[in-house]
ROKOLDO-65915 format. One line per field, with one value per residue (C-alpha): residue in one letter; x, y, z. Coordinates in steps of 0.05 Angstrom, whole numbers. Layout:
residues N
type c(a	...)
X c(X	...)
Y c(Y	...)
Z c(Z	...)
END
This chain:
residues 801
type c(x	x	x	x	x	x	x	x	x	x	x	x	x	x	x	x	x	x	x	x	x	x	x	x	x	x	x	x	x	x	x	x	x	x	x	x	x	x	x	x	x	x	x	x	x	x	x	x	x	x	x	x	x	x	x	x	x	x	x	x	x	x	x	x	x	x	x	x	x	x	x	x	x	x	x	x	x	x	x	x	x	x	x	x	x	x	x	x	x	x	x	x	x	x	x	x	x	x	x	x	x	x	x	x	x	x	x	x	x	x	x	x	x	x	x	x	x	x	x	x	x	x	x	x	x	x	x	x	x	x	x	x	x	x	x	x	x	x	x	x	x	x	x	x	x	x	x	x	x	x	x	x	x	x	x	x	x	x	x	x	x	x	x	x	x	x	x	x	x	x	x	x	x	x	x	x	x	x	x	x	x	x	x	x	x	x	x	x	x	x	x	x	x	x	x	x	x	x	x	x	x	x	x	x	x	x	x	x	x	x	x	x	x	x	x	x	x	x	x	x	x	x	x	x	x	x	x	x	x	x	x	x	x	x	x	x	x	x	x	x	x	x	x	x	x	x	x	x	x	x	x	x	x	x	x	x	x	x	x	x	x	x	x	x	x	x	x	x	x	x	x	x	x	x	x	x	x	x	x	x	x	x	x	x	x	x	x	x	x	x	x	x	x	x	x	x	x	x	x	x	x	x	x	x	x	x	x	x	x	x	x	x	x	x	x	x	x	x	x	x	x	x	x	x	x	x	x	x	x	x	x	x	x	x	x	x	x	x	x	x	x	x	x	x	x	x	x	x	x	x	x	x	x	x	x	x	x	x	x	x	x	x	x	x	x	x	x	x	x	x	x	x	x	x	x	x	x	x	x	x	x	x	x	x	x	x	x	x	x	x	x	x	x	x	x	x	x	x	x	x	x	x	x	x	x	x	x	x	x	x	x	x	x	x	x	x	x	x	x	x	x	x	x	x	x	x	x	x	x	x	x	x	x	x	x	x	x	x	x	x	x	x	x	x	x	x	x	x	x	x	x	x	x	x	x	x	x	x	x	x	x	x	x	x	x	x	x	x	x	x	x	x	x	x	x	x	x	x	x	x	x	x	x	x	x	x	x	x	x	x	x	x	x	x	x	x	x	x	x	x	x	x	x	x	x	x	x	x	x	x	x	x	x	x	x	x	x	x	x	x	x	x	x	x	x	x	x	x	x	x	x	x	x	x	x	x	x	x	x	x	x	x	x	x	x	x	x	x	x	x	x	x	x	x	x	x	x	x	x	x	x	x	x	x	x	x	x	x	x	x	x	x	x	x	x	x	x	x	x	x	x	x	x	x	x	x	x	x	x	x	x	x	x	x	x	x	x	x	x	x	x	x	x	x	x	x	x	x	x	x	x	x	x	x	x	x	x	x	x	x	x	x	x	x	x	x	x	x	x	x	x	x	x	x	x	x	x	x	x	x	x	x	x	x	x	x	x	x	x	x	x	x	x	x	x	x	x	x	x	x	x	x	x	x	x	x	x	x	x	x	x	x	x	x	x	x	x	x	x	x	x	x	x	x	x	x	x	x	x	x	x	x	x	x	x	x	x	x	x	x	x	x	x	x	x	x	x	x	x	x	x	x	x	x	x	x	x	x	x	x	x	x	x	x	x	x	x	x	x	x	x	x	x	x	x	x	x	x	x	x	x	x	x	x	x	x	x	x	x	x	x	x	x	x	x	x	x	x	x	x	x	x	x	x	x	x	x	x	x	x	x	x	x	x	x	x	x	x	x	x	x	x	x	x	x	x	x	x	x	x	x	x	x	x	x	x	x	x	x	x	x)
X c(920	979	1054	1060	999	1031	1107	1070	1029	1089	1101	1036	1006	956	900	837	791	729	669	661	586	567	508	534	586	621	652	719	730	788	790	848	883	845	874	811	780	708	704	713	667	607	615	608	601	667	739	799	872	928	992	1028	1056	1036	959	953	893	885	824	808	770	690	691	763	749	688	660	617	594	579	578	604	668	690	699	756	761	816	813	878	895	901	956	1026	1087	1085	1023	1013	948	955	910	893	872	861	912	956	973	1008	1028	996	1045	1029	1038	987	940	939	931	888	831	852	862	899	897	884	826	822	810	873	844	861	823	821	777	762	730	677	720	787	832	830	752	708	653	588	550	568	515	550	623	671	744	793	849	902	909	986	1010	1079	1093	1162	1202	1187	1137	1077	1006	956	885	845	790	735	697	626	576	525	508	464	457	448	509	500	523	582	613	671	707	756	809	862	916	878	826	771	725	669	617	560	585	539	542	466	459	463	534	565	617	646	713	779	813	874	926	974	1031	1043	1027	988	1015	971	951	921	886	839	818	773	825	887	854	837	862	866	880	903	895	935	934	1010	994	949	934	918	961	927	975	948	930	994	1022	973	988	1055	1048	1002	940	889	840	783	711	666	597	568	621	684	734	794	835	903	947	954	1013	1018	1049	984	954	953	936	894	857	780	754	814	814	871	844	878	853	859	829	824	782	775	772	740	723	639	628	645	641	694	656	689	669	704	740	765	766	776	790	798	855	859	871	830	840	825	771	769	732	719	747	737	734	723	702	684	610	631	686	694	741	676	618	600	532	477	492	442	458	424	455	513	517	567	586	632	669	620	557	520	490	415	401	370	439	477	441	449	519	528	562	542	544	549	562	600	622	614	658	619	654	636	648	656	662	725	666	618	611	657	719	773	827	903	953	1020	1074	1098	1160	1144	1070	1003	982	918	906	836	812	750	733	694	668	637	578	567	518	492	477	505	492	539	516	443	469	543	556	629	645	706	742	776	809	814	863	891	971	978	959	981	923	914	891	842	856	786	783	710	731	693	725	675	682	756	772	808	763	799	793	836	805	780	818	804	807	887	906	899	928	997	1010	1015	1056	1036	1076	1150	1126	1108	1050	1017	949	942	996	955	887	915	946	878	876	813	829	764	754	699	671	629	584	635	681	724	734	755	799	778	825	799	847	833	858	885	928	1004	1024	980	1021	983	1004	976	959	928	851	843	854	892	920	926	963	963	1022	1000	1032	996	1036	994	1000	993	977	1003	1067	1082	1096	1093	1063	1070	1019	1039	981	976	913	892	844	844	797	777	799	776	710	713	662	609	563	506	446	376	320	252	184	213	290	345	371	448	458	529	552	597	646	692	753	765	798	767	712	678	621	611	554	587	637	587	621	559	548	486	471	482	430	378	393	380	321	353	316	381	360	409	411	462	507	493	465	425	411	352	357	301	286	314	350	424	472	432	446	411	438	380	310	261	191	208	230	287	354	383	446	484	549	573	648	682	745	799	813	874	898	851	847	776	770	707	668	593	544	477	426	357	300	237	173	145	80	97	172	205	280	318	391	461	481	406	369	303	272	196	161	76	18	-51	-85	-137	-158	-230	-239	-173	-116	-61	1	47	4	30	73	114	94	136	100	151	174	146	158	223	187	108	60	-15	-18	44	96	172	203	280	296	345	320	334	294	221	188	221	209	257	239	293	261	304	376	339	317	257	254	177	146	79	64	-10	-47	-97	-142	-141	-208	-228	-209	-253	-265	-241	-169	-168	-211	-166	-165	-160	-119	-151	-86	-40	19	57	137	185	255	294	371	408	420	493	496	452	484	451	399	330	277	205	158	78	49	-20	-21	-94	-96	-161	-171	-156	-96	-66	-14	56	110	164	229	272	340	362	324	284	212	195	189	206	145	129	136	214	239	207	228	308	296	284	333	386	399	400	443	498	501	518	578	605	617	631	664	613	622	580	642)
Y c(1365	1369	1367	1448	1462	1408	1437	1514	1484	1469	1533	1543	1516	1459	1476	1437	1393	1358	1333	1255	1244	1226	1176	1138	1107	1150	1134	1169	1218	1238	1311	1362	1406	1473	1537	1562	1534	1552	1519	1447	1462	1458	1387	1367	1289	1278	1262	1292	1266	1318	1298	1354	1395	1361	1331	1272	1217	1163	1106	1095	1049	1049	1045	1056	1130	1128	1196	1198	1244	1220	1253	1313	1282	1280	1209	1189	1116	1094	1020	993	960	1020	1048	1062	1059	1120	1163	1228	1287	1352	1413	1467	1533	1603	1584	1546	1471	1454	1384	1347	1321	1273	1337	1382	1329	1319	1400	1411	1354	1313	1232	1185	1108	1039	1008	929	920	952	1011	1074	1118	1203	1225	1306	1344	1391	1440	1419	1481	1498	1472	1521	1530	1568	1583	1520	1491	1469	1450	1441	1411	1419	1364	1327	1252	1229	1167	1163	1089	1055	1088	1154	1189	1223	1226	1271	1263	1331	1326	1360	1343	1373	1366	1393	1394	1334	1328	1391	1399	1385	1447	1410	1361	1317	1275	1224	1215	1166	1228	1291	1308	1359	1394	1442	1491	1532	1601	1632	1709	1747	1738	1817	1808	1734	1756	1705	1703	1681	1616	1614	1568	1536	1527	1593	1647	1710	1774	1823	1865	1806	1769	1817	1860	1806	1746	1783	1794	1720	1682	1606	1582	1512	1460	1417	1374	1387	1459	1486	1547	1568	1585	1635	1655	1682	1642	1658	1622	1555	1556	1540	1488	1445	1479	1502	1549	1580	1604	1609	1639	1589	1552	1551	1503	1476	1409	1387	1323	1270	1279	1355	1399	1416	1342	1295	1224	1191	1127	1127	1059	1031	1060	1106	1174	1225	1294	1376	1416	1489	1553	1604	1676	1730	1799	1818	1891	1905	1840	1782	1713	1639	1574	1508	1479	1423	1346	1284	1220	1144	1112	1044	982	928	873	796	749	681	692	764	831	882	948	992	1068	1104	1113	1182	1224	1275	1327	1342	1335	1383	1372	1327	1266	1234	1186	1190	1132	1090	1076	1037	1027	995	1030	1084	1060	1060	988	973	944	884	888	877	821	786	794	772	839	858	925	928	970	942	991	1051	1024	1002	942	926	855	833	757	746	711	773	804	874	836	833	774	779	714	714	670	685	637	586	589	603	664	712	781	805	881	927	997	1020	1082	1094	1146	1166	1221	1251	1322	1353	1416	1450	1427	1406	1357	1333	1279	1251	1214	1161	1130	1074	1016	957	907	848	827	755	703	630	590	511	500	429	368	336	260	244	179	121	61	20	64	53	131	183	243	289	369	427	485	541	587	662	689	716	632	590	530	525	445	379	333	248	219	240	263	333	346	410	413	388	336	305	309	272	219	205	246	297	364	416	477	482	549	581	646	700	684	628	560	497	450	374	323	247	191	121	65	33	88	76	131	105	67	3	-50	-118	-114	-158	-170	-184	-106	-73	-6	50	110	176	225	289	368	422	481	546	609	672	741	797	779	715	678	597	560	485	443	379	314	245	204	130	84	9	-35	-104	-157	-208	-200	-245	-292	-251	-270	-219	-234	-224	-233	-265	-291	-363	-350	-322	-325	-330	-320	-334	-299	-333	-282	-308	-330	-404	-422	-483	-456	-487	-445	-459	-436	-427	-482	-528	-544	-539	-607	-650	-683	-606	-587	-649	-640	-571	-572	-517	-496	-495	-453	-441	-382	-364	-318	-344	-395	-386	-423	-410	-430	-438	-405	-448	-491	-511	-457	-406	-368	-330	-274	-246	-247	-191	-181	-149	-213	-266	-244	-291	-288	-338	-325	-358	-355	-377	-426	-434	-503	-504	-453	-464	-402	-349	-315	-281	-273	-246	-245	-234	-214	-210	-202	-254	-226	-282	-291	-349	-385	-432	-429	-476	-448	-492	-481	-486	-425	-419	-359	-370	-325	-321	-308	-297	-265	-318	-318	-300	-255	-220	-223	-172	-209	-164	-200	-273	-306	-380	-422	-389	-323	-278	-294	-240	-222	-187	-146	-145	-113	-117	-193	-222	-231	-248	-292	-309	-366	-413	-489	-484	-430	-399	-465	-507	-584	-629	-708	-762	-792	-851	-815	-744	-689	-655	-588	-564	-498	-460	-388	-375	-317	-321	-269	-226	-255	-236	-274	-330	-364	-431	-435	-500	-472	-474	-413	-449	-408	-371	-380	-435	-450	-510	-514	-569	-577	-635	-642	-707	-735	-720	-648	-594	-557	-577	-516	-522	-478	-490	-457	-492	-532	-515	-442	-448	-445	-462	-431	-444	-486	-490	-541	-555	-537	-585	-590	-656	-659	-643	-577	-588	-587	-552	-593	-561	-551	-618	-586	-570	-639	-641	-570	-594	-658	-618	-568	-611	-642	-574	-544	-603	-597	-516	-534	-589	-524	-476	-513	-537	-522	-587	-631)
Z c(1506	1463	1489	1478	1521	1569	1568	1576	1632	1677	1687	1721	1791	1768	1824	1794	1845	1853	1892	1904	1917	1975	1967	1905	1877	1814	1746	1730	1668	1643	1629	1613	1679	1677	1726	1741	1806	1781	1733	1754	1817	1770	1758	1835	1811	1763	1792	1759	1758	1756	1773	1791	1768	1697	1686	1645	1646	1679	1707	1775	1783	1820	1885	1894	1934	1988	2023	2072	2129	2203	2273	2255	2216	2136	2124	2064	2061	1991	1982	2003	1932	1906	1949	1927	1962	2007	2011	2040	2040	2030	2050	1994	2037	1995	1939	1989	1989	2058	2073	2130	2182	2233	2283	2247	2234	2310	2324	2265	2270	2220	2234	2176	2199	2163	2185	2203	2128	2100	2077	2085	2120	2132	2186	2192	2244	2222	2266	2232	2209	2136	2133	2100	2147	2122	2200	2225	2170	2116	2107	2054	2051	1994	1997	1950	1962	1935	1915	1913	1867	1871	1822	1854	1812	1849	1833	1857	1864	1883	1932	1948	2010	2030	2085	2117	2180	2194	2267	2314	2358	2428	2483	2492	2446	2459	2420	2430	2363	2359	2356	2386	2445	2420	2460	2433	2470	2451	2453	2495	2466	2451	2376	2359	2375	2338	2295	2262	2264	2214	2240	2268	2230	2275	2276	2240	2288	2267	2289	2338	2280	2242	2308	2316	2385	2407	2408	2423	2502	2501	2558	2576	2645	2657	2720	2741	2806	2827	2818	2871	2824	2751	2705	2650	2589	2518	2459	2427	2481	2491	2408	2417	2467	2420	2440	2385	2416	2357	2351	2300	2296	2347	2374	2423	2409	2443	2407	2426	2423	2472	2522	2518	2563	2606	2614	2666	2679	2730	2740	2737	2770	2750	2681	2659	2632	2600	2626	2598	2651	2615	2631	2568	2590	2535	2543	2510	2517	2583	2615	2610	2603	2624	2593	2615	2557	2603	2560	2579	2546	2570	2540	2559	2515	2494	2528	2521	2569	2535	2466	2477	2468	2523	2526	2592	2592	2655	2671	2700	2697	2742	2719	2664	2704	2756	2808	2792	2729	2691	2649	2576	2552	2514	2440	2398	2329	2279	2223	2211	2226	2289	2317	2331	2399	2344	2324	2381	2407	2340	2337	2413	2433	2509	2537	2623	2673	2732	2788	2756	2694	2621	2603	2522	2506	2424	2415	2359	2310	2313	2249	2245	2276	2235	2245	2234	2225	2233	2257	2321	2350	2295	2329	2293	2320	2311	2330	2325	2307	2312	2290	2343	2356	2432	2435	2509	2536	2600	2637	2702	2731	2682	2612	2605	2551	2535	2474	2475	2422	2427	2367	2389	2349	2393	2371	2413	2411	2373	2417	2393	2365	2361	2294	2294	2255	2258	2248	2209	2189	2185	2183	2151	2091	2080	2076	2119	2121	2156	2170	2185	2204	2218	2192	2179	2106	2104	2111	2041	2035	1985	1989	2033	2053	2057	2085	2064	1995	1984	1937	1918	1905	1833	1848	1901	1851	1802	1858	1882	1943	1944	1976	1990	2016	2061	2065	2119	2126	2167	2118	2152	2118	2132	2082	2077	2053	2035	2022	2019	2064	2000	1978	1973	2012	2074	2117	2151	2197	2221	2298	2358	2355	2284	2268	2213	2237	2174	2197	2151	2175	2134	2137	2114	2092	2097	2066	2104	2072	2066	2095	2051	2114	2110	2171	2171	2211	2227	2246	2249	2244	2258	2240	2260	2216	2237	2181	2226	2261	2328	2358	2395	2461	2471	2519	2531	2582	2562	2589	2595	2621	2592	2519	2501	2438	2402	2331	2293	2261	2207	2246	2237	2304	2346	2406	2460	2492	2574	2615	2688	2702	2654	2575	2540	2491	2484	2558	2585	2538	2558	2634	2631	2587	2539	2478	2417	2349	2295	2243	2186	2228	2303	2347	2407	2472	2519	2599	2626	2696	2752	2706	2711	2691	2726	2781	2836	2864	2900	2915	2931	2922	2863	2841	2830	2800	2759	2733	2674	2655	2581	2550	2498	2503	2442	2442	2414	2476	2521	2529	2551	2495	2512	2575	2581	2628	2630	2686	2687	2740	2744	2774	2810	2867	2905	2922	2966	2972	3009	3009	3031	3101	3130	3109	3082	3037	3025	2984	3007	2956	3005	2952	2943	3013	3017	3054	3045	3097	3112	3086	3141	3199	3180	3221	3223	3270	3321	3323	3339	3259	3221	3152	3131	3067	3044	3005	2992	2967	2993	3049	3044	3102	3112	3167	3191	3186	3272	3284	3286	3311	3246	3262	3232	3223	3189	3129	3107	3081	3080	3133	3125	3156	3158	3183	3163	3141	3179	3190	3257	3273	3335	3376	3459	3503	3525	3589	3567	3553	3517	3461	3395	3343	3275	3233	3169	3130	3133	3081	3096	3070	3074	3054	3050	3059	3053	3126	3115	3076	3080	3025	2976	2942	2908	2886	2889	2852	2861	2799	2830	2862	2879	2960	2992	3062	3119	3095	3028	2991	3015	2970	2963	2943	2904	2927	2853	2856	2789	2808	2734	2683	2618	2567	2540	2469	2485	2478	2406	2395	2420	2362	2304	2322	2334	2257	2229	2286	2286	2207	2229	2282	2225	2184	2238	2295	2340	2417	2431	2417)
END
C-alpha cells in the first residue's frame, strides 16, 4: 500500500472486519484496508488492523484476543498487557459504528469489566441489540475494539463475533449481569403466524410508521408494592425509562438496568433482591395475549467467614414463581467454565442451603481465587476475588422450566494480613534459617535490611547471606534467608548459663504490583547457643536399685555430688554398698534397694517406691547447682517394715502353703486385724506396735515388738472347749527399737522365703536397718573400679574429696 492509495483512502470509511476462531488460538497477518465487507468475511480465521480512518500493519501477538461462546453469551477476553491508556468498543450495525456507553451497554446487553486477572473482558447477550440473529440459531456480532495509547493516537481492531446456538433455551431464561437484569420467554404464538420482527434500537426511538402494526399496540404494565394497581404505558414509553422490550421469531424479551424507575427492593431471607415486576400485553388476530416478563435478581455482596468467601442467593424468590416449586438444582462456575461436583470437592468449595438461603463458601487458597495486596494505613492488606457465575433452576406452576443465570464477581474489601517470620533455626548448626511468607504472586521481594545496613539482593549474595525463593503449587511463595551465627552483621552477647545469645534484627522491603507500593516488614530472631555445656544428673531404675548417673560437661568449676543430706566420698560408698563405674563423658553410681540414700515413699502391693534424690554442689560457692531426683517402683512378695513412731507395715507371701489359703482371711493375732489390701497370693497389714495383740518384751537396751500373720480355718464347734485349733498359716514378725527411741526405721526383706506350714520363719530386723548384704562380687567390683575412677576425678574434679 503506497502513500497515494493511503492519502486517497482517507477520504473513505475503512469498514473491514474479521472472525477470531473460536476453538484455537490464531496468528496475525497483516493485510491492506479493503471497503468491501465481503471480501474480508471469507477469511473467517485472519485478524486485520485498521486504524481508522487510515490502515497500516501491525503484530499482535497469539493469544492476545480470546472468543468464546457460553450460556447464551459472546465472550471477548483482551489480555490486559496489551491495553492502552483508555479503551473503548464500538458497535458496527448496517454501515453504522455507534459507540458503546456505559448506559447502552447496560440497555443493550452488553457487559465490559476486568476480571480478577486484569484482563479485559466483553460479555454479550445472544439477545443484545445490534446482534445479527439468524432464528435464534446462529448469531453474529460486528464490533471495533480501540486502544487509545498515551500520546493520543487510536487504534482499531475490527471484530467479528459468531455463535451458534449451543444449548436450547429454556421457556424462561433469566440472567443476572453485573449492569443489566434480562429476562426471556418462549413466545407462545402457533407457528403459521411467527414473524420475525426488526429490533428496536434504543435509545433512538422509531417513529409509528417504522414500528410496525404489531408493536405499536404493545403494552407493558408495571407492579409495584406502593402502588395497589398497574400501570400499563406503550413501548415508546418503557423505552425511555431504560426499558428494552423486543421479540424475535421465538422469543420475548425484556432487559433493563439496575435502579430503574419501575424496580423495587426487598429482602428475601435476609438477602436484598432487586425486583421488575412487568406484564407484556400483545394483540394475535383477534385475541390480546399476556406473558409475565417480571425478573428478579439478588444483589448482595460477598462477604467474609474466617478463610472463606460467602455468597448467599435465595432458594426461592417469590415475585417469579407462582404455585408448586421444584427445585432442579444449583450450579456454579468460575470465569467461564462450569465446575464438576469432582471439582468442587477438590477445591474445598461447599454449596448449602440454610433456611431457604444457598450459602456458597470458596476458601481464599482454592484454585480460581484471585488475591490483591495493597497497603492499607501502613498495613499489609489482601483482598481476594472470584469470577463466579451462579446457575440456578426450578419449575412452578407458571413455567415448567426456568434457568437464571447470575454473574457475580465477588471481591472482599482489604483486610490487614500478618505476614509470618518463621524461625527454622537450629542452633547446633550455627545458622539462622529463617522464612517470610506466604505471600501471593503481586509481592516480590526488592531488598533487606541486617541490621542497620541495607542490602539488596546481590549485595547480600556476595556478603554471605543466602536469600531463596521458595515456591509453592497455587502460585504463592515463600522467601528463605540463611545467615550464619558468625557473620559480622549478627549481633551476639555473652549471657547466664553458659549461653551465647545471637540476635539477627532483619527488614524486608517488599514490592507490590501494579501499584509500585513498598511494604516494609520488620522481625527479630534469637538463638541462644550453649558455649559451655553444664554438669548433667539423669536417672534410671534397674533390677538391682537405682542408677545415678553424672555427665561431666566441659565446665571446669569444683563439684561435689550428694545423695540426700549424704556428700558422697569413699566410706558413703562402702556403707552403702554402691556399685561406682566410670566412662569418658560420665560417671555412674548404683544404690542398691534399701540402701542408705534411699528413700521410701510408699508401699503397696504393687510394690515399694523408692525415691533418691542427687545434686550437685560448687565448692567454691557452695552453691546447688543441680538438683534431680529419681523414682522408681520395686515389685516385691514378702516385707517387713518397721517405721519411727511405732508402726509396722508387713507385707505376707502364703503362696507356698499347701494346700492354698485365701490371703484376705489372715488375721494378727488379735483377730479383729485384717488385712488393709490383698490379692490371690498375698496380704498387706498396717499396725501400731500397741495394737492388734502386739507383745512387747525388753531385751537388754532393745524392745522387741512381736505379732504373727495366721490363717485358721473355720471348723464346728466341738463339745470340748479346751481343744486348740493349730493354725494352718503362721508368720512370725519382730521389730526391735532401742529401749529409749523407737524412731529408728528398718526394712526386712527374708534371706530364706521358703515357709513350711503351719508356721514359717520370723523376719527380723537390726537396728541399723541393713539386713541385705550386698552381692559378695560388689566389693571386688567397688576395687577395680575405684583406681580407674579416682584417676577420672584427678582430671575432672572428683566429688569424692
Amino acid at each position: 500500500m503506497n502513500g497515494k492509495k493511503r492519502k486517497k483512502k482517507s477520504k473513505t470509511n475503512c469498514v473491514p472486519t474479521f472472525a477470531f476462531p473460536v476453538t484455537m488460538p490464531y496468528d496475525v497477518i497483516i493485510v491492506s484496508c479493503q471497503k468491501k465487507v465481503r471480501n474480508l468475511l471469507r477469511l473467517p480465521s485472519l485478524l486485520f488492523l485498521c486504524v481508522l480512518p487510515t490502515c497500516v500493519p501491525t503484530t499482535v501477538p497469539v493469544g492476545t484476543f480470546r472468543t468464546e461462546c457460553h450460556d447464551h453469551h459472546f465472550w471477548l477476553t483482551i489480555k490486559s498487557s496489551f491495553l492502552g491508556h483508555m479503551v473503548r468498543f464500538d458497535i458496527e450495525d448496517r454501515g453504522s459504528v455507534l459507540f458503546l456507553s456505559h448506559q447502552r451497554a447496560a440497555e443493550c446487553g452488553y457487559t465490559m469489566v476486568f476480571n480478577s486477572r486484569g484482563d479485559l473482558v466483553l460479555r454479550a447477550s445472544f439477545l443484545a441489540c445490534h446482534v445479527d440473529n439468524k432464528k435464534d440459531t446462529e448469531y453474529r456480532l460486528h464490533m471495533w475494539f480501540v486502544n487509545k495509547e498515551a500520546d493520543g493516537k487510536d487504534t482499531a481492531y475490527p471484530v467479528l463475533l459468531s455463535c451458534h446456538l449451543q444449548q436450547p433455551w429454556s421457556p424462561r431464561q433469566i440472567v443476572c449481569e453485573e449492569n443489566y437484569m434480562e429476562v426471556s420467554v418462549k413466545k407462545e404464538i402457533p407457528a403459521a403466524y411467527h414473524q420475525g420482527l426488526e429490533w428496536m434500537e434504543p435509545p433512538i426511538l422509531a417513529s409509528e410508521e417504522e414500528e410496525g402494526d404489531e408493536l405499536k399496540e404493545w403494552q407493558v404494565a408495571f407492579h409495584k408494592p406502593e402502588y395497589p394497581g398497574e400501570e400499563s404505558m406503550p413501548l415508546r414509553d418503557a423505552q425511555a425509562m431504560g426499558y428494552y422490550i423486543n421479540t424475535t421469531d421465538t422469543r420475548i424479551v425484556l432487559r433493563c438496568p439496575y435502579s430503574t424507575t419501575m424496580s423495587y427492593t426487598l429482602q428475601e431471607r435476609g438477602v436484598p433482591v432487586e425486583v421488575v415486576s412487568a406484564t407484556l400485553l400483545y394483540r394475535h388476530m383477534w385475541r390480546v395475549l399476556k406473558v409475565d416478563v417480571s425478573v428478579a435478581c439478588a444483589i448482595s455482596k460477598a462477604t467474609v467467614d474466617r478463610d472463606h468467601m460467602v455468597a448467599t442467593f435465595p432458594q426461592v424468590l417469590p415475585p417469579l414463581v407462582k404455585g408448586r416449586f421444584r427445585d432442579r438444582g444449583v450450579k456454579i462456575g468460575m470465569d467461564t467454565h462450569l465446575l464438576s461436583e469432582c471439582s468442587i470437592q477438590e477445591q474445598g468449595y461447599k454449596i448449602e442451603v440454610w433456611n431457604g438461603v444457598v450459602e456458597i463458601r470458596i476458601p481464599f487458597g482454592a484454585e480460581g481465587v484471585y488475591v490483591k495486596s495493597r497497603v492499607v494505613d501502613k498495613q499489609f492488606a489482601q483482598s481476594w476475588s472470584v469470577d463466579l457465575f451462579y446457575l440456578h433452576q426450578w419449575e412452578d406452576g407458571q413455567w415448567n422450566w426456568t434457568r437464571q443465570l447470575s454473574f457475580r464477581p465477588l471481591k472482599t474489601l482489604y483486610v490487614p494480613q500478618t505476614l509470618k517470620l518463621i524461625n527454622n533455626t537450629v542452633p547446633s548448626q550455627e545458622m539462622f534459617l529463617v522464612t517470610l511468607g506466604t505471600l501471593p504472586r503481586d509481592v516480590s521481594l526488592r531488598s533487606v535490611t541486617i541490621g542497620d545496613e541495607p542490602l539488596s539482593l546481590m549485595e547480600a549474595l556476595e556478603l554471605g547471606l543466602k536469600i531463596s525463593l521458595v515456591p509453592f503449587i497455587n502460585g504463592t511463595h515463600d522467601y528463605l534467608l540463611q545467615a550464619p551465627f558468625s557473620h559480622p552483621l549478627i549481633s551476639q552477647e555473652s549471657i547466664d548459663g553458659g549461653y551465647r545469645r545471637y540476635t539477627l534484627r532483619i527488614t524486608f522491603a517488599l514490592d507490590i504490583s501494579p501499584h509500585a507500593e513498598v511494604f516494609y516488614h520488620h522481625g527479630t530472631v534469637v538463638s541462644d547457643l550453649r558455649d559451655v555445656v553444664l554438669p548433667r544428673l539423669e536417672g534410671k531404675c534397674t533390677d538391682e536399685g537405682v542408677l545415678v548417673l553424672l555427665y561431666y560437661g566441659n565446665q571446669d568449676f569444683q563439684w561435689e555430688m550428694y545423695l540426700g543430706h549424704r556428700r558422697l566420698d569413699w566410706e558413703l560408698v562402702d556403707l552403702g554398698g554402691y556399685v561406682i563405674e566410670t566412662e569418658e563423658d560420665y560417671f555412674s553410681v548404683e544404690l542398691p534397694l534399701y540402701s542408705l540414700g534411699m528413700t521410701f515413699e510408699d508401699l503397696r502391693l504393687q510394690g515399694l517406691v523408692a525415691r533418691v534424690e542427687a545434686s550437685l554442689v560448687n565448692v567454691e560457692t557452695m552453691r546447688v547447682e543441680y538438683t534431680f531426683i529419681q523414682r522408681c517402683t520395686f515389685p516385691l512378695k514378702e516385707l517387713l517394715v518397721c517405721l519411727p513412731e511405732g508402726k509396722i507395715v508387713v507385707v505376707a507371701d502364703t503362696s507356698r502353703t499347701t494346700p492354698p489359703i485365701e490371703p484376705h482371711l489372715t488375721t494378727l493375732l488379735d483377730q479383729s486385724c485384717g488385712p488393709i489390701d490383698s490379692d490371690s497370693t498375698r496380704a498387706l497389714f498396717s499396725f501400731r506396735v500397741d495394737s492388734c495383740g502386739t507383745i512387747r518384751t525388753l531385751e537388754g537396751n532393745r524392745l522387741v515388738y512381736e505379732n504373727e500373720v495366721t490363717y485358721r480355718e473355720k471348723l464346728l464347734p466341738t463339745p470340748d472347749p479346751l481343744t486348740y485349733q493349730k493354725p494352718r498359716y503362721r508368720l512370725t514378725i519382730q521389730c526391735r527399737y532401742p529401749a529409749n527411741d523407737n524412731r529408728t526405721r528398718a526394712i526386712l526383706h527374708p534371706f530364706d522365703p521358703a515357709l513350711t506350714p503351719p508356721t514359717g520363719p520370723i523376719m527380723e530386723d537390726s537396728s541399723h536397718g541393713r539386713s541385705l548384704k550386698a552381692k559378695e562380687n560388689q566389693g571386688t567390683q567397688r576395687r577395680e573400679k575405684k583406681r580407674e575412677w579416682v584417676s577420672k576425678q584427678k582430671r575432672s574434679t572428683s566429688p569424692l574429696c
